[in-house]
C-alpha positions as CSV (number, residue, x, y, z in Angstrom):
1,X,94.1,91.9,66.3
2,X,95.3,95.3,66.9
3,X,96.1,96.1,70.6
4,X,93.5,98.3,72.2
5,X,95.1,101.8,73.3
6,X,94.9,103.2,76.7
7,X,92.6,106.7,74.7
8,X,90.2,103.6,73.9
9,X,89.8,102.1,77.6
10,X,89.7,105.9,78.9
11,X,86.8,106.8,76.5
12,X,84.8,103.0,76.9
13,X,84.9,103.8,81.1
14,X,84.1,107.1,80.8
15,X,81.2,106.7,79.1
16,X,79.8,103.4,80.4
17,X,80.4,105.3,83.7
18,X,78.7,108.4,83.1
19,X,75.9,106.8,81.1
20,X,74.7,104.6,84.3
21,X,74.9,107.6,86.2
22,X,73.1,110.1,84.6
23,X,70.3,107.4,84.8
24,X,70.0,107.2,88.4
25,X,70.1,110.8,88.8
26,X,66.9,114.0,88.2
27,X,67.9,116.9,86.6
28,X,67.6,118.5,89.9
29,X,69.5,116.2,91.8
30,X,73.5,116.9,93.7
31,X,75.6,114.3,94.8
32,X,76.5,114.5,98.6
33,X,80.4,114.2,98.7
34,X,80.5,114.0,102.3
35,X,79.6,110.8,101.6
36,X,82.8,108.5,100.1
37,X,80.0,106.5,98.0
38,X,79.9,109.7,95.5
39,X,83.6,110.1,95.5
40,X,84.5,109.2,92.6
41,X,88.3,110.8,92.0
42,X,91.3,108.6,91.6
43,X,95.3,110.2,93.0
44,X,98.6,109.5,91.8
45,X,99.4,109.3,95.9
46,X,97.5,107.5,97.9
47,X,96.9,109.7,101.4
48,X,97.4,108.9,104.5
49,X,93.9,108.3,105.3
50,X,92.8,106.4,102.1
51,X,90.2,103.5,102.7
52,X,92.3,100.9,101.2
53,X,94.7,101.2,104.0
54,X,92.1,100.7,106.9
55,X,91.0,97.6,104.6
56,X,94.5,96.2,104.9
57,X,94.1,96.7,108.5
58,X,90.8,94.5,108.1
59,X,92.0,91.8,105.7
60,X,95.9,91.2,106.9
61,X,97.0,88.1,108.3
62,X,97.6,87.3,112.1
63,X,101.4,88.2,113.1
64,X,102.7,85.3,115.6
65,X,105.0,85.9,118.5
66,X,107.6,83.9,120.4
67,X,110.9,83.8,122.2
68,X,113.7,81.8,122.9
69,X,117.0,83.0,124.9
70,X,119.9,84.0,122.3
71,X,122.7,82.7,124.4
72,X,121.3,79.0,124.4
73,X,119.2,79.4,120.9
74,X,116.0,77.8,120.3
75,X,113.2,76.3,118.4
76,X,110.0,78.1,117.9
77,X,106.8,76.4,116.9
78,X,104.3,78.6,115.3
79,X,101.1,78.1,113.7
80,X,100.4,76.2,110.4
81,X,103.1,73.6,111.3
82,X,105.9,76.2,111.1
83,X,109.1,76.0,112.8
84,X,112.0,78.7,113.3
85,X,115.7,77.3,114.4
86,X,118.0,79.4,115.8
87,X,121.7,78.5,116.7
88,X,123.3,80.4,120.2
89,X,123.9,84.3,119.3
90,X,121.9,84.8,116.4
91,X,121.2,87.6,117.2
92,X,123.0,91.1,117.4
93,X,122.2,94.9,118.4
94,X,122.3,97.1,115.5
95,X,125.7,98.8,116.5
96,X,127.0,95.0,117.0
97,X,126.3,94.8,120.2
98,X,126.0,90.8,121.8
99,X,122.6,90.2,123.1
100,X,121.9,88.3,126.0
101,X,118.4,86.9,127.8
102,X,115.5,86.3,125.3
103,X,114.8,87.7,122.0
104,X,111.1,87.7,120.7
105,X,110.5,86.8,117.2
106,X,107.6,88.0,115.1
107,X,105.9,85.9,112.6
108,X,103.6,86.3,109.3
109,X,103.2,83.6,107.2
110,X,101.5,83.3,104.0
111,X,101.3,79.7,102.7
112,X,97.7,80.1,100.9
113,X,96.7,82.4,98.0
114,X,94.2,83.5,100.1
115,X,97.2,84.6,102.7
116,X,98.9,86.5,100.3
117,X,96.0,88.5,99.3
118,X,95.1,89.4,102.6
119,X,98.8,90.5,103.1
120,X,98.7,92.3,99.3
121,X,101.2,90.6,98.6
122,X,102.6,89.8,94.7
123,X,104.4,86.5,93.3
124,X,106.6,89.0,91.0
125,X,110.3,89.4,90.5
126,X,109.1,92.5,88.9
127,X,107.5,91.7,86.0
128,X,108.3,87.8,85.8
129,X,105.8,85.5,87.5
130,X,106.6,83.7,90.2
131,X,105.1,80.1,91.9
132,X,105.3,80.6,95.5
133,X,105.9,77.8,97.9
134,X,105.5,79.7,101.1
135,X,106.4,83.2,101.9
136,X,107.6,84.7,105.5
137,X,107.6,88.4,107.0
138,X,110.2,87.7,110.5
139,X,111.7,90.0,112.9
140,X,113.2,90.2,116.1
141,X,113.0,92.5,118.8
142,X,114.2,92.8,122.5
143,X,112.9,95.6,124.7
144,X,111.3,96.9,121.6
145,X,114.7,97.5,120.2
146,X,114.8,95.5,116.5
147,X,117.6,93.5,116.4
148,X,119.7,92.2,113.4
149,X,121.4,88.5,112.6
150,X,124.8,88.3,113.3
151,X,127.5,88.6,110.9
152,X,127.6,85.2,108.4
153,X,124.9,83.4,110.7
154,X,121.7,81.5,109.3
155,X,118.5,80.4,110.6
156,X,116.3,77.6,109.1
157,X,112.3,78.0,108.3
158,X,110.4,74.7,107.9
159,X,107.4,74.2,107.5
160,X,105.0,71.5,106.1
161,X,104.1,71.8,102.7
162,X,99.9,72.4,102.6
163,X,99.6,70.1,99.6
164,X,102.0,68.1,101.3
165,X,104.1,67.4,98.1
166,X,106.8,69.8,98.2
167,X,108.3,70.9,94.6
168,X,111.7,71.0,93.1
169,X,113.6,73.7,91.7
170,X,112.8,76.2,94.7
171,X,114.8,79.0,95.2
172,X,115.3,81.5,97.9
173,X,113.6,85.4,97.2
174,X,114.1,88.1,99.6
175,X,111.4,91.1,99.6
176,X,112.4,94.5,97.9
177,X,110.1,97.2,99.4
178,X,109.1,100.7,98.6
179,X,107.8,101.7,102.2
180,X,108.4,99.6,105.4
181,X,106.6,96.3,105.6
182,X,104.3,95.3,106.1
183,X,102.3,97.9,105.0
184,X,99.4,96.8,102.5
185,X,99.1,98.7,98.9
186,X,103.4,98.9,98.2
187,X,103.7,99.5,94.2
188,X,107.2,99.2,94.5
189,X,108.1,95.7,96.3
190,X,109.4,93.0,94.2
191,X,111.1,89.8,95.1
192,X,114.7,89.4,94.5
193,X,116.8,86.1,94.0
194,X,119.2,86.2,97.2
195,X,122.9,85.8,96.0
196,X,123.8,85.0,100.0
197,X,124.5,81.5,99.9
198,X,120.5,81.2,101.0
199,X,118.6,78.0,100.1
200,X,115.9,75.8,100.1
201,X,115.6,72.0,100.6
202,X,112.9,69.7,101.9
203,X,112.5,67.5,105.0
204,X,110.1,64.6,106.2
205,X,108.4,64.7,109.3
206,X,107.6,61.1,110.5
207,X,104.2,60.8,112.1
208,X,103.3,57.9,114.5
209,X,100.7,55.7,113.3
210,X,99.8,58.3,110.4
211,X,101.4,59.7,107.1
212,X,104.5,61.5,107.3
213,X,104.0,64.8,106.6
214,X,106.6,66.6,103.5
215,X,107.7,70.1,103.9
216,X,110.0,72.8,102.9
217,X,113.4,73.9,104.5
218,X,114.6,77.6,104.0
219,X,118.2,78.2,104.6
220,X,118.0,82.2,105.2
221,X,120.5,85.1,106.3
222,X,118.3,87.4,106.1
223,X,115.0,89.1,108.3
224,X,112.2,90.9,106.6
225,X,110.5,89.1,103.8
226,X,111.3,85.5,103.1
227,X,110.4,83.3,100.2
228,X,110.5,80.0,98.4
229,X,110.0,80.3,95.1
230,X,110.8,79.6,91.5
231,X,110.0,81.7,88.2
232,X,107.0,80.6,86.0
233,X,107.8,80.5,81.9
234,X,104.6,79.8,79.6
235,X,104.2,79.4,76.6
236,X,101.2,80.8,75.4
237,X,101.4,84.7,74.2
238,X,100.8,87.3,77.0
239,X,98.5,90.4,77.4
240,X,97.9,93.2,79.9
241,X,94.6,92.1,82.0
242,X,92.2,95.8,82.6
243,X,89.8,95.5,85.5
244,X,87.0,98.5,85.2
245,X,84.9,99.0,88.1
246,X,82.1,101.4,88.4
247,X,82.7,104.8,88.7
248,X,82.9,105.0,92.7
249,X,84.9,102.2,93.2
250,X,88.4,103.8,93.0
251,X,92.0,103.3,93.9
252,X,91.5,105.1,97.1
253,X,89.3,102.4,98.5
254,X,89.4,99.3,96.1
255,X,92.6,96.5,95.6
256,X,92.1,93.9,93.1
257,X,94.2,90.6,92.5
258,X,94.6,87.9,89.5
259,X,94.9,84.5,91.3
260,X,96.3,81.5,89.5
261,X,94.0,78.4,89.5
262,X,96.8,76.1,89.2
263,X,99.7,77.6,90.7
264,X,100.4,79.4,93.8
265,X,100.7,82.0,92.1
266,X,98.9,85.8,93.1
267,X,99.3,89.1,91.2
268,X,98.3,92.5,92.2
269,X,96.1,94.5,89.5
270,X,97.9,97.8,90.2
271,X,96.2,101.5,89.3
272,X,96.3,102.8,86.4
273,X,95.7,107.0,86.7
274,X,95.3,107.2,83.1
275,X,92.7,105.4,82.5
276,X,90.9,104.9,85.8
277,X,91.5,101.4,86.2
278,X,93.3,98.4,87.2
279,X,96.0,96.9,85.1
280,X,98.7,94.1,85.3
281,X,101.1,93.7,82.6
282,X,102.2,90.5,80.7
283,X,100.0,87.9,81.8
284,X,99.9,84.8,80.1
285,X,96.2,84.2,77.9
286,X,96.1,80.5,78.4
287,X,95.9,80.1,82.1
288,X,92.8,79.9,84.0
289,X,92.3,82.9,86.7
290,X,90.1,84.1,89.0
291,X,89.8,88.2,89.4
292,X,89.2,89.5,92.5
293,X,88.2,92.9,93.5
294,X,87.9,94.0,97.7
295,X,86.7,97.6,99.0
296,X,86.0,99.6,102.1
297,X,83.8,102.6,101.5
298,X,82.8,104.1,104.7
299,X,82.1,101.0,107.1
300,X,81.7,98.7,104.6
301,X,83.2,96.2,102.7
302,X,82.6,94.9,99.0
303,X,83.8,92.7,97.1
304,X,83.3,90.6,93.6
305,X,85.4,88.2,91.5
306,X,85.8,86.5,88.0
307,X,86.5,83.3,87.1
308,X,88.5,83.6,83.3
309,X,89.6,80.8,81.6
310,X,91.5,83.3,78.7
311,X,92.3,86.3,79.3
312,X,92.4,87.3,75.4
313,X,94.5,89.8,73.3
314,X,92.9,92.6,75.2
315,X,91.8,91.3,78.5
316,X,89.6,93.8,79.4
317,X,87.0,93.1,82.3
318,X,84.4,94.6,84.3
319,X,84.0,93.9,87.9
320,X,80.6,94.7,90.0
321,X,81.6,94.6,93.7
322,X,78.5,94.4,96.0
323,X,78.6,94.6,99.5
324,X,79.5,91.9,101.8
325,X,80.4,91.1,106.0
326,X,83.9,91.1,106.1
327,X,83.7,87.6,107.5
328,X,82.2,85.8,104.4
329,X,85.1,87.5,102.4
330,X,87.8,86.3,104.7
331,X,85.7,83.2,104.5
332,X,86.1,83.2,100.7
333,X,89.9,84.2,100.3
334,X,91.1,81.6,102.7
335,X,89.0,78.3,100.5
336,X,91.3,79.5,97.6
């Protein structure tokens, strides 16, 4: 089958659009575009006061906080069975300066799917697939002042694996943005393999009178993004997945993700100006996906999703996102 051109998709949204909404309109009638449910223009740029940034704001995941003193090190318990080790003077001013008394350590973790959505996050190395066992956003911080690791020192994540049966082959990625993180919508970030001597292993956490609990063990030398993960080869052929929306649903207020059934694996749908839509590239047809679409238009929040089991040759798909509280869709993204 010949591969559906990009004119094609333009001209099949265009007028599906516009058909449905010279329907609903009199001859008489004008949209109000003070209000953002008639707005209907994509950008190349997102602004600065786009929707989809206030829905980040909305959907993103808690950020934890705690401290230990850098002279003595520490161990810092976190949420979700997540643990961060530090040996004495791990930490450094950014001129090299030693740094004494406590150091407080900021925390997002994204161990779920549902997680990495809420962080719009990807399971890329850009354009290979990924399968994610557990991905970490840390800094430090004393008086406000960020702080960086000291030359050629480490610091170990663990943390319990959710499905409790940690996998082999994991490797350590370290997050390549395109504006600070974390910061929602980022077109640009990518994971890349760390080279640093970084690494990840598993432990066993005994339990008295219950199951011992199975986790991972990161080995990092690096801040900022943090993950465990290992590419994903298939070998079914692949195909560029199209989400169309209607009309008012743009990429000003709208974010939509493919999520793997059975992997942890989540990748961003990302705007496509040309033809009004949302695309991913190279996507394997054989793997069973769920599409998911989430929008803020004015105080609101909408959302939809698609359960495919084949994405096809063309992989084309509409969306209809109706409108939803934001706590049944938190509800929903954190059950995947």
């Amino acid at each position: 089958m010949q591969r559906i051109s990009k004119h094609i998709i333009a001209a099949f949204f265009l007028f599906t659009g516009f058909s449905s909404c010279k329907k609903e309109l009199s001859g008489n009638a004008t949209l109000n575009m003070a209000n953002a449910l008639n707005d209907t223009i994509w950008t190349r740029l997102l602004p600065a006061n786009a929707p989809v940034k206030a829905l980040f704001d909305s959907i993103s995941p808690r950020t934890y906080t705690a401290s230990f003193n850098n002279e003595s090190g520490g161990t810092l318990h976190f949420g979700g069975n997540v643990d961060l080790i530090f040996q004495p003077g791990s930490f450094v001013r950014a001129n090299g300066a030693a740094v004494t008394g406590d150091v407080k350590i900021e925390l997002i973790k994204l161990l779920t799917k549902g997680e990495m959505i809420k962080a719009m996050q990807a399971t890329l190395y850009y354009n290979t697939l990924l399968e994610s066992a557990g991905a970490f956003f840390v800094k430090a911080f004393q008086n406000n002042q960020e702080l960086v690791l000291a030359p050629d020192v480490a610091y170990l994540i663990q943390y319990i694996d959710p499905d409790n049966s940690p996998k082999t082959s994991m490797q350590v990625y370290n997050g390549k943005e395109g504006i600070p993180a974390p910061a929602g919508v980022d077109p640009e970030f990518t994971w890349i393999k760390s080279t640093d001597g970084s690494m990840v292993g598993s432990f066993i956490r005994s339990s008295q009178g219950g199951q011992d609990q199975t986790g991972y063990e990161i080995v990092s030398k690096k801040l900022n993004w943090v993950c465990a993960a290992k590419q994903s080869y298939f070998n079914s052929g692949t195909s560029h997945l199209t989400a169309i929306l209607p009309l008012n649903f743009t990429n000003k207020n709208t974010v939509v993700f493919a999520v793997f059934d059975e992997y942890k694996t989540v990748v961003p749908l990302y705007s496509d100006y040309a033809i009004r839509a949302f695309r991913a590239p190279n996507l394997p047809r054989s793997q069973k996906m769920t599409l998911i679409s989430i929008s803020k238009i004015n105080q609101d929040f909408y959302y939809d999703e698609k359960d495919l089991s084949d994405i096809g040759t063309t992989g084309i798909f509409k969306l209809r996102p109706e409108k939803k509280p934001i706590k049944d869709i938190l509800e929903r993204l954190t059950s995947l």
